[in-house]
LOLUMVEX-953657 format. One record per atom (N, C-alpha, C): residue number from 0; residue in three letters; atom name; x, y, z. Coordinates in nm, 4 decimals. Atoms other than C-alpha are relative to their C-alpha. Layout:
residues N
+-----+------+------+----------+----------+----------+
: seq : type : atom :       c1 :       c2 :       c3 :
+-----+------+------+----------+----------+----------+
: NUM :  ala :   CA :        X :        Y :        Z :
...
+-----+------+------+----------+----------+----------+
end
This chain:
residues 110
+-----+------+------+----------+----------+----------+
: seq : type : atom :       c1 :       c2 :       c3 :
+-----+------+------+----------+----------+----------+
:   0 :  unk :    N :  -0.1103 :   0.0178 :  -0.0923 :
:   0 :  unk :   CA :   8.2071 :  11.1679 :   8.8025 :
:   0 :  unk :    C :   0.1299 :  -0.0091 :  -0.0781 :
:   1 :  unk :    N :  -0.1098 :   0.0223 :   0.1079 :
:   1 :  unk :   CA :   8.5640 :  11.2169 :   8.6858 :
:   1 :  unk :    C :   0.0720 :  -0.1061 :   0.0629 :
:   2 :  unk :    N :  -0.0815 :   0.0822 :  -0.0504 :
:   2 :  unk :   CA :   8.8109 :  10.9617 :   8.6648 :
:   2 :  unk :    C :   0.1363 :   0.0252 :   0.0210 :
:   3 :  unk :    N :  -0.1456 :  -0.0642 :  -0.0566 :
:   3 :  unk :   CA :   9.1178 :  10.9516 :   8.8974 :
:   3 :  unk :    C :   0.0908 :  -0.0106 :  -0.1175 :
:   4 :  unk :    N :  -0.1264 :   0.0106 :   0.1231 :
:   4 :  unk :   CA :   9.4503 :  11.0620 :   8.6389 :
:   4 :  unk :    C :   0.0891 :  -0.0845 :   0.0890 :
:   5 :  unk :    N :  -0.1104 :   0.0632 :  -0.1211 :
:   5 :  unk :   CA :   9.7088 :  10.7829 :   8.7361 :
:   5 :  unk :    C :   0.1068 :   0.0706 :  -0.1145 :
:   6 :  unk :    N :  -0.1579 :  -0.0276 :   0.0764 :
:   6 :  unk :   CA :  10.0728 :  10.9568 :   8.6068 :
:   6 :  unk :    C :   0.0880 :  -0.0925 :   0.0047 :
:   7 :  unk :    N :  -0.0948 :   0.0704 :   0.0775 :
:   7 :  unk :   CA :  10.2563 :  10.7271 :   8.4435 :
:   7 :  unk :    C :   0.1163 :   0.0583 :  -0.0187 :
:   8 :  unk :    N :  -0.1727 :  -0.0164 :   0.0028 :
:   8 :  unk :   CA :  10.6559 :  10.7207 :   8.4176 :
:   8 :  unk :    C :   0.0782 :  -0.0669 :  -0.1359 :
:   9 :  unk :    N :  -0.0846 :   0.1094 :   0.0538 :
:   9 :  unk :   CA :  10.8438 :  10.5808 :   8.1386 :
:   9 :  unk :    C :   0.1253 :  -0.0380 :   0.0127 :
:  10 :  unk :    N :  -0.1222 :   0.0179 :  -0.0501 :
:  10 :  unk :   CA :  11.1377 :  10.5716 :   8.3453 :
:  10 :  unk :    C :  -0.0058 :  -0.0272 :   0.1161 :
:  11 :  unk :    N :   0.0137 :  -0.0366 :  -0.1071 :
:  11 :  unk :   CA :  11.2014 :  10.4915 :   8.6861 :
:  11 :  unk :    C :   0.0597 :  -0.1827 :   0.0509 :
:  12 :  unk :    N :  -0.0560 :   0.1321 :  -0.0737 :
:  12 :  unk :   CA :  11.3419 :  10.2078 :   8.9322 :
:  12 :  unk :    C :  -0.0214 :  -0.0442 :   0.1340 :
:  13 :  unk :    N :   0.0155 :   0.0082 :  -0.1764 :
:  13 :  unk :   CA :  11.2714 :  10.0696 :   9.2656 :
:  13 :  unk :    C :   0.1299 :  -0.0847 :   0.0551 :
:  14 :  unk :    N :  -0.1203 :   0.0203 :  -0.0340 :
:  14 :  unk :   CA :  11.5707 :  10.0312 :   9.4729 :
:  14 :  unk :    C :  -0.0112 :  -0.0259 :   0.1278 :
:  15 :  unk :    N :   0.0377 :   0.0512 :  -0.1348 :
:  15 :  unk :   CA :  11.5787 :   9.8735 :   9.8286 :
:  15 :  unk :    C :   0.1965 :   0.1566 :   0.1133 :
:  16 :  unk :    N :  -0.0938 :  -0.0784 :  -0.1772 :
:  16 :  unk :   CA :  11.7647 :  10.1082 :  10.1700 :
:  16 :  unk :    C :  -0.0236 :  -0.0228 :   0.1075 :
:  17 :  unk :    N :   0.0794 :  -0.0612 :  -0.1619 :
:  17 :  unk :   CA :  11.7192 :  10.1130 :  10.5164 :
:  17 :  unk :    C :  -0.0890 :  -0.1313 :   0.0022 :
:  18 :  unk :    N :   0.1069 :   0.0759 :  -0.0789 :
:  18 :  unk :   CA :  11.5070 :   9.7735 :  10.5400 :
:  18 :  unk :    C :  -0.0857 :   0.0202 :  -0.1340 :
:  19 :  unk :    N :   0.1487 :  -0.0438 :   0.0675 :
:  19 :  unk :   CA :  11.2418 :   9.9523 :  10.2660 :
:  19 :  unk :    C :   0.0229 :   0.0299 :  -0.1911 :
:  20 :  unk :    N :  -0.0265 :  -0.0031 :   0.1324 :
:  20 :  unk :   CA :  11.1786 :   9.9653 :   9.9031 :
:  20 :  unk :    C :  -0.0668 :   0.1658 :  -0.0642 :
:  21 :  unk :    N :   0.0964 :  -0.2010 :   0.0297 :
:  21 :  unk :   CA :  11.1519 :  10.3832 :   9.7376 :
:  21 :  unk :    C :  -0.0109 :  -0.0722 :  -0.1986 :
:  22 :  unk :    N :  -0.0298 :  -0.0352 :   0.1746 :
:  22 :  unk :   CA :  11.0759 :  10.4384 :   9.3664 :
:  22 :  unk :    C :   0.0929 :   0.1682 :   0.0066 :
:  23 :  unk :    N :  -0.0962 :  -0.0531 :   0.0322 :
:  23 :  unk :   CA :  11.3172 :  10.5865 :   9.1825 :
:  23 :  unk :    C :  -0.0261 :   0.0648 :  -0.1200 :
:  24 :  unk :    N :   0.0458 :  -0.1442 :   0.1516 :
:  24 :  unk :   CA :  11.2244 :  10.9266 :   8.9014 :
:  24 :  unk :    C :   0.0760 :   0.0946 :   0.0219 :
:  25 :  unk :    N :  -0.1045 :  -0.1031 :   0.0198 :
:  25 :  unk :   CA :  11.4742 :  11.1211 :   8.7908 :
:  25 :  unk :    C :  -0.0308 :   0.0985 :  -0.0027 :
:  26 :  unk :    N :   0.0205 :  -0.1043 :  -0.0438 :
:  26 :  unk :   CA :  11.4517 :  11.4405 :   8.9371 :
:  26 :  unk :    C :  -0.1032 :   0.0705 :   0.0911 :
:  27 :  unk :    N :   0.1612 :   0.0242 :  -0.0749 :
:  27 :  unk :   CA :  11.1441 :  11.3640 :   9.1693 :
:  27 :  unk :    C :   0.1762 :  -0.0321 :   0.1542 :
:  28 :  unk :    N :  -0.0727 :   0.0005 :  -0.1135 :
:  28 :  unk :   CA :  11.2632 :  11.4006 :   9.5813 :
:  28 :  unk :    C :  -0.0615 :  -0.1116 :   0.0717 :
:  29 :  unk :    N :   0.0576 :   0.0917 :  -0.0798 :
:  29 :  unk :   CA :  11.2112 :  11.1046 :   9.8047 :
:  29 :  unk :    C :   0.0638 :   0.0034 :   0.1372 :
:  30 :  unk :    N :   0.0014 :   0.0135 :  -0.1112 :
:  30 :  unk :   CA :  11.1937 :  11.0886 :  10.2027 :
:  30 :  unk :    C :   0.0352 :  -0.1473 :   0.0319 :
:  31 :  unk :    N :  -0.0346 :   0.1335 :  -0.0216 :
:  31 :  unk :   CA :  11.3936 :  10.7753 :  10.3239 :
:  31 :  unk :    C :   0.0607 :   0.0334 :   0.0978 :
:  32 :  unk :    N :  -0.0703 :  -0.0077 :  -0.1474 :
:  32 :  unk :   CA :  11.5349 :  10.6295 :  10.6688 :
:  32 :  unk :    C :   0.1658 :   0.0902 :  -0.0385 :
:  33 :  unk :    N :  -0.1241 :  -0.0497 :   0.0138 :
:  33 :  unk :   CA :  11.8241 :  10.8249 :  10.7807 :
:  33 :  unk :    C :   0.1198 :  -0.0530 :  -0.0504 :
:  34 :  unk :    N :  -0.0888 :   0.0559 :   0.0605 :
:  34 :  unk :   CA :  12.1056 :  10.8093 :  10.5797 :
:  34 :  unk :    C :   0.1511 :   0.1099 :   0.0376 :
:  35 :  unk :    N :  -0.1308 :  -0.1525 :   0.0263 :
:  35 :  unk :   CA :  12.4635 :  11.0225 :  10.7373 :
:  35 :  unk :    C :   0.0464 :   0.0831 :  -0.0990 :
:  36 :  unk :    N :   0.0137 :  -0.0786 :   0.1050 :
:  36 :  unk :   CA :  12.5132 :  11.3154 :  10.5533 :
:  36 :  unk :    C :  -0.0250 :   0.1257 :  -0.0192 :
:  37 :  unk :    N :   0.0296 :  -0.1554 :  -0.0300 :
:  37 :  unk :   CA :  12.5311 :  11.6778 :  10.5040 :
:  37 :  unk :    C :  -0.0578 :   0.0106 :  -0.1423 :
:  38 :  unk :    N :   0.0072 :  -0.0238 :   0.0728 :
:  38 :  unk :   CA :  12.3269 :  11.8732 :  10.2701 :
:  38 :  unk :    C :   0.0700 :   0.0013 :  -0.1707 :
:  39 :  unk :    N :  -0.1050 :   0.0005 :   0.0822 :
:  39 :  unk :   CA :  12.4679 :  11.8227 :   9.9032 :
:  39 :  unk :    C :   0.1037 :  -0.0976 :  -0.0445 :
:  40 :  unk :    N :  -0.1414 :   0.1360 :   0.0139 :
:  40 :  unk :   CA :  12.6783 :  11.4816 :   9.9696 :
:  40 :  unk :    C :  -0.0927 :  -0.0765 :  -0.1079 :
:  41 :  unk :    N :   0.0217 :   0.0612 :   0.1170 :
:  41 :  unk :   CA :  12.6158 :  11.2791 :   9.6807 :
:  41 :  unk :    C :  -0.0025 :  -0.1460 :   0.0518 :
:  42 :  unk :    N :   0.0200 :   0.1551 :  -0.0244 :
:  42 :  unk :   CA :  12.4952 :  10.8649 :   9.7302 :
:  42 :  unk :    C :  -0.0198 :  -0.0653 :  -0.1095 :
:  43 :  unk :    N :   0.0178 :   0.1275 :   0.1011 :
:  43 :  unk :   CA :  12.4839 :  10.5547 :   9.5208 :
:  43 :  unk :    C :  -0.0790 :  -0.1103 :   0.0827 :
:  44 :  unk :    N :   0.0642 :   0.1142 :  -0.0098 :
:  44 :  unk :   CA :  12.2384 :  10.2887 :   9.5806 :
:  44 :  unk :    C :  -0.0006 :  -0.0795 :  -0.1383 :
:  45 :  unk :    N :  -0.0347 :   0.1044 :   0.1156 :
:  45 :  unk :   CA :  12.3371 :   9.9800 :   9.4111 :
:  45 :  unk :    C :  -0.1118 :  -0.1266 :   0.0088 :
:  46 :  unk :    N :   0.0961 :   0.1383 :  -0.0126 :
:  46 :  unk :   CA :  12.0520 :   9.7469 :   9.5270 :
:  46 :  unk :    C :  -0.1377 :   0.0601 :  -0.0588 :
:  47 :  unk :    N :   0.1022 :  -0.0451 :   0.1151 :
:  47 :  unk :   CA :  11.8277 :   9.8226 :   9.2352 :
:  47 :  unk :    C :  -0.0919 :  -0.1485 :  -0.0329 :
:  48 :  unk :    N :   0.0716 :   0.0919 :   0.0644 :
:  48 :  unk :   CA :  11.5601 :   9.5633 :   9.2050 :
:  48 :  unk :    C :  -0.1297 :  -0.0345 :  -0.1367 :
:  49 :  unk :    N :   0.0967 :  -0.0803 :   0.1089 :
:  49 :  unk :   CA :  11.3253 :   9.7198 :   8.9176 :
:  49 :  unk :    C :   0.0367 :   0.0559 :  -0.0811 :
:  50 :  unk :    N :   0.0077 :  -0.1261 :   0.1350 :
:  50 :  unk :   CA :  11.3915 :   9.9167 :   8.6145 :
:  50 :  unk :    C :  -0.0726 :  -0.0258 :  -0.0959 :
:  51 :  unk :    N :   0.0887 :  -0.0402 :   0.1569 :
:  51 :  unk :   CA :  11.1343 :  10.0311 :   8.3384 :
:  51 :  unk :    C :   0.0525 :   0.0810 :  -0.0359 :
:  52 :  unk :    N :   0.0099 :  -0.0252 :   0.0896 :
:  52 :  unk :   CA :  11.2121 :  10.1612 :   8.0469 :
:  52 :  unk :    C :  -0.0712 :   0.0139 :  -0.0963 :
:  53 :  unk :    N :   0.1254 :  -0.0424 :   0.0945 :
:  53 :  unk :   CA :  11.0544 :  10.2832 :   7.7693 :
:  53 :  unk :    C :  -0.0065 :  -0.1071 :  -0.1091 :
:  54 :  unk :    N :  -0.0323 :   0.1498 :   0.0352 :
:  54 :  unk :   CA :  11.1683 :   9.8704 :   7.6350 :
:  54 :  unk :    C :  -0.0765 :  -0.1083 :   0.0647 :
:  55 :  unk :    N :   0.0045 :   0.1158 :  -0.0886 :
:  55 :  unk :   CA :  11.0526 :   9.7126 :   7.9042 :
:  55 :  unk :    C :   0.0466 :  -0.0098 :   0.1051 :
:  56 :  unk :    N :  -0.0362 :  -0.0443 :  -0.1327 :
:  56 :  unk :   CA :  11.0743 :   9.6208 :   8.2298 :
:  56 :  unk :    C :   0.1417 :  -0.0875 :   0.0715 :
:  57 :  unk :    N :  -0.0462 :   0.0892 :  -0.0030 :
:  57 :  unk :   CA :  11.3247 :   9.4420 :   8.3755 :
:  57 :  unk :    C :   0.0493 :  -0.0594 :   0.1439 :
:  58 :  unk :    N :   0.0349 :   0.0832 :  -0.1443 :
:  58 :  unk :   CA :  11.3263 :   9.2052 :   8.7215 :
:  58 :  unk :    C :   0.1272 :  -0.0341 :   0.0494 :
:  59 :  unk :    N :  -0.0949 :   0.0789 :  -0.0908 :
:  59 :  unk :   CA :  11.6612 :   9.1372 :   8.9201 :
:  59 :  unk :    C :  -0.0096 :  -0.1198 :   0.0609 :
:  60 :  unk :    N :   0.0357 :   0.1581 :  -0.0660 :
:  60 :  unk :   CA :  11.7051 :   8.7960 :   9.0540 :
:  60 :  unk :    C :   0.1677 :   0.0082 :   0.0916 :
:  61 :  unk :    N :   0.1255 :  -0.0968 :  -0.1201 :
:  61 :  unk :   CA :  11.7631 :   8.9328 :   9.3571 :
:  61 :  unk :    C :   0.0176 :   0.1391 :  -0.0419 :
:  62 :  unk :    N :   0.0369 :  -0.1642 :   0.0270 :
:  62 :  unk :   CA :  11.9073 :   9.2830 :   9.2128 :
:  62 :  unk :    C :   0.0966 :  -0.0409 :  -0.1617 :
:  63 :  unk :    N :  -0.0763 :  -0.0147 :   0.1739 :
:  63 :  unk :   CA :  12.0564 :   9.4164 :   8.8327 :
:  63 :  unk :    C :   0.1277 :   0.0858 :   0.0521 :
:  64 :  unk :    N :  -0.1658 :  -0.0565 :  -0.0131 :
:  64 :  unk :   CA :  12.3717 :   9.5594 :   8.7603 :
:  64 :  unk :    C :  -0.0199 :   0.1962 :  -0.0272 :
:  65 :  unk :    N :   0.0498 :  -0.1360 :  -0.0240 :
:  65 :  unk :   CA :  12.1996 :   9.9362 :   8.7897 :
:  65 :  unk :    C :   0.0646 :   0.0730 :   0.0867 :
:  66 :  unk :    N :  -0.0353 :  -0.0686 :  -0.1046 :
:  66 :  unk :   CA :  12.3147 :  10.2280 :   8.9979 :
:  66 :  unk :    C :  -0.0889 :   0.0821 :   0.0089 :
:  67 :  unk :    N :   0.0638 :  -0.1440 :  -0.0176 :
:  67 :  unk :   CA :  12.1279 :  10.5182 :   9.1310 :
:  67 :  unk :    C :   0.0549 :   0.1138 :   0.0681 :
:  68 :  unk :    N :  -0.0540 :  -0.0726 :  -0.1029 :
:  68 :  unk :   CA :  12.2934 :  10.8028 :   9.2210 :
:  68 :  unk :    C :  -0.1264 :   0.1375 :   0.0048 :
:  69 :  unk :    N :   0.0755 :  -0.0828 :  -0.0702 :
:  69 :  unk :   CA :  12.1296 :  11.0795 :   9.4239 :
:  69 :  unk :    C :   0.0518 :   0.1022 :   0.0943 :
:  70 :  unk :    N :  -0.0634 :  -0.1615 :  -0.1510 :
:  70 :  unk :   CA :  12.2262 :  11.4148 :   9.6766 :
:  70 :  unk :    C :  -0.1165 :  -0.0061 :   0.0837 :
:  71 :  unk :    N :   0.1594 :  -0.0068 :  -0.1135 :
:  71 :  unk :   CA :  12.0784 :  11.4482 :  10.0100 :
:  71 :  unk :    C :   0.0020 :   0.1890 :  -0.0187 :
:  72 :  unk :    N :   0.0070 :  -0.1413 :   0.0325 :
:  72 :  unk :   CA :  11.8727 :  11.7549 :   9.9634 :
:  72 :  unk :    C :  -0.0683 :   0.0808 :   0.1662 :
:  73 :  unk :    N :  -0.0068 :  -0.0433 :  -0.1056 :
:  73 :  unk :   CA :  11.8338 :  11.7688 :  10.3779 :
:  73 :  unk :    C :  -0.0633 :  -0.1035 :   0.0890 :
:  74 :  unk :    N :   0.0419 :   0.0964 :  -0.1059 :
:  74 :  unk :   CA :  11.7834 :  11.6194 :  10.7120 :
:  74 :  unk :    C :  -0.1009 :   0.0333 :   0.0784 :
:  75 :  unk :    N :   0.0744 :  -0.0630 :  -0.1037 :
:  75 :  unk :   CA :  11.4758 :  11.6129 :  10.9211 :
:  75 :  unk :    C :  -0.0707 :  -0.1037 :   0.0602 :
:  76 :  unk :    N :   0.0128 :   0.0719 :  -0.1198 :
:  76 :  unk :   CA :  11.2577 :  11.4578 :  11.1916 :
:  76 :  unk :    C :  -0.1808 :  -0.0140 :  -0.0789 :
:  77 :  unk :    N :   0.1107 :   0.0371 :   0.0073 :
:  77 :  unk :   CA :  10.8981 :  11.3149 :  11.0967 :
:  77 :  unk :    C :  -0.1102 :   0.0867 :   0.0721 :
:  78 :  unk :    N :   0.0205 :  -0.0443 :  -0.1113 :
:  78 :  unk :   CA :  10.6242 :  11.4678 :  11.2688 :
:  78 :  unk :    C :  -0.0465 :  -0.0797 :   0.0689 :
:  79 :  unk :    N :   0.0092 :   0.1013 :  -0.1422 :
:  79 :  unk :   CA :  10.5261 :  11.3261 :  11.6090 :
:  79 :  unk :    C :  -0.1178 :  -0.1240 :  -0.0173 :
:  80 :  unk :    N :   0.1304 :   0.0717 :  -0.0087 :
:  80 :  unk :   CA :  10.3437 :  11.0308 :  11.6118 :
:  80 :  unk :    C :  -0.0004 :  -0.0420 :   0.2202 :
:  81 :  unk :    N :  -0.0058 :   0.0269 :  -0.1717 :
:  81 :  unk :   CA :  10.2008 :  10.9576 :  12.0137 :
:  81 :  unk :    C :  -0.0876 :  -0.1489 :  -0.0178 :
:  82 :  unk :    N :   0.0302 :   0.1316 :  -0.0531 :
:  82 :  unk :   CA :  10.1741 :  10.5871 :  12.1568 :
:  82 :  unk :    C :  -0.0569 :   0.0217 :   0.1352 :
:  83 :  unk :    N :   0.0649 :  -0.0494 :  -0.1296 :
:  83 :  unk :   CA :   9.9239 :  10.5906 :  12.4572 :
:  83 :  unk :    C :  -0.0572 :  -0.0934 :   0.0212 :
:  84 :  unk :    N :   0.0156 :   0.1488 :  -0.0703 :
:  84 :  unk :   CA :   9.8914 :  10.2683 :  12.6597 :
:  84 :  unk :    C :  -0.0994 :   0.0273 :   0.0932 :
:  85 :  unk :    N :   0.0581 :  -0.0106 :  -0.1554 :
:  85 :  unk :   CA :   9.6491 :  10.2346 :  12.9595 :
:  85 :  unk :    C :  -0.1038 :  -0.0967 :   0.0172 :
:  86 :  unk :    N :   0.0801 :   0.0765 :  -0.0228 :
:  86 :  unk :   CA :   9.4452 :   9.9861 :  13.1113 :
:  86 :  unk :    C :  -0.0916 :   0.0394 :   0.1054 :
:  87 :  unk :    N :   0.1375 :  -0.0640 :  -0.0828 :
:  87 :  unk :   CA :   9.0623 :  10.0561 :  13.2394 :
:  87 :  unk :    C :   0.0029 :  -0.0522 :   0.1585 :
:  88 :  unk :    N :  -0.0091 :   0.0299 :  -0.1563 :
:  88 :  unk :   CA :   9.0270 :  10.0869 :  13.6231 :
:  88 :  unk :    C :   0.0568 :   0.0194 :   0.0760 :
:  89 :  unk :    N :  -0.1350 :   0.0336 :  -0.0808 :
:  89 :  unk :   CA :   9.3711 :  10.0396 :  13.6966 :
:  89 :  unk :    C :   0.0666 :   0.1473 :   0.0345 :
:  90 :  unk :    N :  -0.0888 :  -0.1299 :   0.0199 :
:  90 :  unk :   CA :   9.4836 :  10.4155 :  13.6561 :
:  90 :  unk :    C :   0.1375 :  -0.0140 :  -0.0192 :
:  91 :  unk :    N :  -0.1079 :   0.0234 :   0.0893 :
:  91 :  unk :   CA :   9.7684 :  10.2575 :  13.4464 :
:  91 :  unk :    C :   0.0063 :   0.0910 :  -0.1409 :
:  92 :  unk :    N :   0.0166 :  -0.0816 :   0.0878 :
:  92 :  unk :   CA :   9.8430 :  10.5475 :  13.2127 :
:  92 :  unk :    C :   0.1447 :   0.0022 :  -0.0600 :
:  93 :  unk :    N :  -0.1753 :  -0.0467 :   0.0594 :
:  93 :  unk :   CA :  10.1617 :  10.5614 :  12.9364 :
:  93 :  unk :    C :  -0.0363 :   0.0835 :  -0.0941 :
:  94 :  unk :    N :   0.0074 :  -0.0794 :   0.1009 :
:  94 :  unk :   CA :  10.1807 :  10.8371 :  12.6898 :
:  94 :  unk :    C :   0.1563 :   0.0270 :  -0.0464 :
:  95 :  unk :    N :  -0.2052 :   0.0560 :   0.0442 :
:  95 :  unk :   CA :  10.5200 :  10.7843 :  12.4514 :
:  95 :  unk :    C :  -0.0288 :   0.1436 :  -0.1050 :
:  96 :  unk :    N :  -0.0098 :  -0.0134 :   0.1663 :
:  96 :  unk :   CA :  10.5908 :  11.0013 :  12.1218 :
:  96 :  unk :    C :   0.0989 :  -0.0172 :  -0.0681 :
:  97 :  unk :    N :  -0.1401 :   0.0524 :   0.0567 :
:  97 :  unk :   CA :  10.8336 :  10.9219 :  11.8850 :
:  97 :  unk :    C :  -0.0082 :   0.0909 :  -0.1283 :
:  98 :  unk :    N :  -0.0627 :  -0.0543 :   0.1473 :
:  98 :  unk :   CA :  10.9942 :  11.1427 :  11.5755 :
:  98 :  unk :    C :   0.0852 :  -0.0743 :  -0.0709 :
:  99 :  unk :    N :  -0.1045 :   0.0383 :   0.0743 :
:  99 :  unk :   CA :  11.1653 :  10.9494 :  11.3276 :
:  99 :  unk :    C :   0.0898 :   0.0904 :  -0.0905 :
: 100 :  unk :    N :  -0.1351 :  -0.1052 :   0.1097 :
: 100 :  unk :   CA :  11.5290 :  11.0972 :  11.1447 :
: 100 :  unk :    C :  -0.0856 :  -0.0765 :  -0.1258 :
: 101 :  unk :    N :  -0.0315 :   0.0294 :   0.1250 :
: 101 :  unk :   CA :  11.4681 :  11.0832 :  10.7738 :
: 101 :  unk :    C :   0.0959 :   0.1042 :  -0.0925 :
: 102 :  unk :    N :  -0.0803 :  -0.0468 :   0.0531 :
: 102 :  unk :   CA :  11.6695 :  11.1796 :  10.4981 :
: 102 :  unk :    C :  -0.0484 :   0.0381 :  -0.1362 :
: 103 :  unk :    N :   0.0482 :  -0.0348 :   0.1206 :
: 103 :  unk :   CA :  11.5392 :  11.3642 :  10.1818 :
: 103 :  unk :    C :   0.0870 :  -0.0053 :  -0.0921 :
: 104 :  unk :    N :  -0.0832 :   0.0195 :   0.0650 :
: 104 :  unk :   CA :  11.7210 :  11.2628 :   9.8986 :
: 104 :  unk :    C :  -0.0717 :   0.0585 :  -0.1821 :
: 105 :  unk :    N :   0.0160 :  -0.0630 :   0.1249 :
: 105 :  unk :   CA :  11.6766 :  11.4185 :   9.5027 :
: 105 :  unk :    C :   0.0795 :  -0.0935 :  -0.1072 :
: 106 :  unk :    N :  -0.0426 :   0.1234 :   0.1128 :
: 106 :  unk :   CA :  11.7317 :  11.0951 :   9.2111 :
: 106 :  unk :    C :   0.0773 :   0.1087 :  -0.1277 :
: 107 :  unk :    N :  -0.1118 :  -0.0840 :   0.0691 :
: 107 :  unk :   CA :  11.9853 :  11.2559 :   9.0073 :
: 107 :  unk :    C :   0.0073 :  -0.1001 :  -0.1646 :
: 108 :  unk :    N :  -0.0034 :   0.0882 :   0.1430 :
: 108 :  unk :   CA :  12.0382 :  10.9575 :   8.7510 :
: 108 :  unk :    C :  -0.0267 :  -0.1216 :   0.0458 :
: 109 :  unk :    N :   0.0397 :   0.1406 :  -0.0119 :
: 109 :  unk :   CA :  11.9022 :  10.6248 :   8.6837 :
: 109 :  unk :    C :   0.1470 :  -0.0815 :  -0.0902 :
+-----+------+------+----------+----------+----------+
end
């Protein structure tokens, strides 16, 4: 049986948006809540709570003095997830779906 490869980073940061925490690899694309923005606009996230290095790691208390900048590399819609309520007997029937906006963004520099 082979064993799973885990890929290792010796760079990289986790940075809080939107409520949620992404990792952060320079030149790797990440899907995060919508963020306004046309193709190409350039962002800074300053609430960096993580950075490794190829030194060491190092822990914010609550964040470091890090930036991340990044370009959104486009906008789009999740696909559908469906919520479907109903209670037996009653011929109480709900059927919902919901698409969430996200925002694909491309880590430019740590």
């Amino acid at each position: 049986m082979e064993s799973a490869k885990i890929q290792t980073f010796d760079r990289y940061v986790i940075f809080k948006t939107g409520g949620k925490q992404y990792q952060g690899i320079e030149g790797k694309t990440v899907a995060i809540e919508k963020i306004d923005g046309e193709a190409g606009k350039s962002l800074v996230f300053d609430e960096v709570l993580l950075r490794k290095t190829a030194s060491g790691i190092e822990i914010g208390q609550p964040h470091l003095a890090t930036k991340v900048t990044a370009s959104i590399v486009k906008q789009m819609r999740t696909p559908k997830v469906i919520a479907y309520r109903f209670r037996r007997r009653q011929k109480v029937r709900v059927k919902r779906g919901h698409r969430q906006h996200m925002t694909v963004i491309r880590i430019e520099a740590i």
